[in-house]
C-alpha positions in Angstrom: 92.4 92.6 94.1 92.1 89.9 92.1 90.4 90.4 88.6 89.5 87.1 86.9 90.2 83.1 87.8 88.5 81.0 90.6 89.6 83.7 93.3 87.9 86.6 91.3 86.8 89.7 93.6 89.3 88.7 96.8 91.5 91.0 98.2 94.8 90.9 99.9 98.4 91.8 100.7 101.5 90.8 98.7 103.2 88.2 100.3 105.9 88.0 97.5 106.8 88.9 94.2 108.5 86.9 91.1 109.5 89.2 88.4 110.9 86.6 86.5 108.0 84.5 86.0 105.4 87.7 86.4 104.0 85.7 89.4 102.8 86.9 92.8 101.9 85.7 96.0 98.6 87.1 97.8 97.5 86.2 101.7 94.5 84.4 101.5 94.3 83.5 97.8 95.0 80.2 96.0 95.2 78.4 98.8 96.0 74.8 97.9 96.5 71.8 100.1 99.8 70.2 100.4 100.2 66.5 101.2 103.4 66.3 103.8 104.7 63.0 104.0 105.6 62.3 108.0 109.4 63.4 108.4 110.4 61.6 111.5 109.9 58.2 113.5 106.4 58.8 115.0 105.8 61.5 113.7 102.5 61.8 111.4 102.0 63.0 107.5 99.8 66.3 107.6 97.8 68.2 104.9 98.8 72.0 104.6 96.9 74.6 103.1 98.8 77.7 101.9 98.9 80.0 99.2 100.1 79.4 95.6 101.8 81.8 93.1 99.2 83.1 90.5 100.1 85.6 87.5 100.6 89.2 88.2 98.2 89.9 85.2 95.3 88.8 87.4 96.2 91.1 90.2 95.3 95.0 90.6 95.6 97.6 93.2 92.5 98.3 95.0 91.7 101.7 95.6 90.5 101.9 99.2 88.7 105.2 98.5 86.8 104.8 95.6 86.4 100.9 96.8 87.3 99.4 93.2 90.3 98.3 91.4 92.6 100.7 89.8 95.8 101.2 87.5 98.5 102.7 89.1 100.1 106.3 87.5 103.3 108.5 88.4 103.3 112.3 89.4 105.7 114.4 89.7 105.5 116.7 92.9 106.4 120.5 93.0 109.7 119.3 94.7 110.6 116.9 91.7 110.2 114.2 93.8 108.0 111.1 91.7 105.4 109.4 93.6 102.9 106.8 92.9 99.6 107.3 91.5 96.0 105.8 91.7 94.4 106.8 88.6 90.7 106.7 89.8 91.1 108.6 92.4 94.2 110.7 91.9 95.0 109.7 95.7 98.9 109.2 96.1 100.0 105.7 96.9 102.5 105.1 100.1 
């Protein structure tokens, strides 16, 4: 989920992650238009839309069952084996 910006309150899935720059892609979010100069003889220029990186700062897990965004926590099962946390629901994350 998106938390502040033009694009505040959408939802959607990672499409790709850039550590380095702390920059995400989401589907559906950011979309800007693209102005693609024709490549070929008779072929024509088009305008694409498709999503833009924005910064992971902006971006939050949304907790499906409690329907709001959430921070994410780790837990350590009886088995020792550490899984993902949401924190407002204490629901364990695939």
């Amino acid at each position: 989920m998106i938390i502040s910006g033009q694009d505040k309150g959408k939802t959607g899935k990672v499409i790709a992650a850039f550590p380095r720059e702390s920059k995400v892609i989401i589907e559906g979010v950011n979309i800007i238009k693209k102005h693609q100069k024709p490549r070929g003889v008779g072929q024509a220029g088009e305008i694409i839309e498709k999503e833009a990186p924005i910064f992971a700062s902006k971006v939050m897990y949304y907790d499906t069952t409690k329907k709001k965004p959430t921070r994410i926590g780790y837990k350590i099962l009886k088995d020792g084996k550490k899984v993902r946390v949401s924190k407002a629901s204490g629901e364990q994350i695939d």
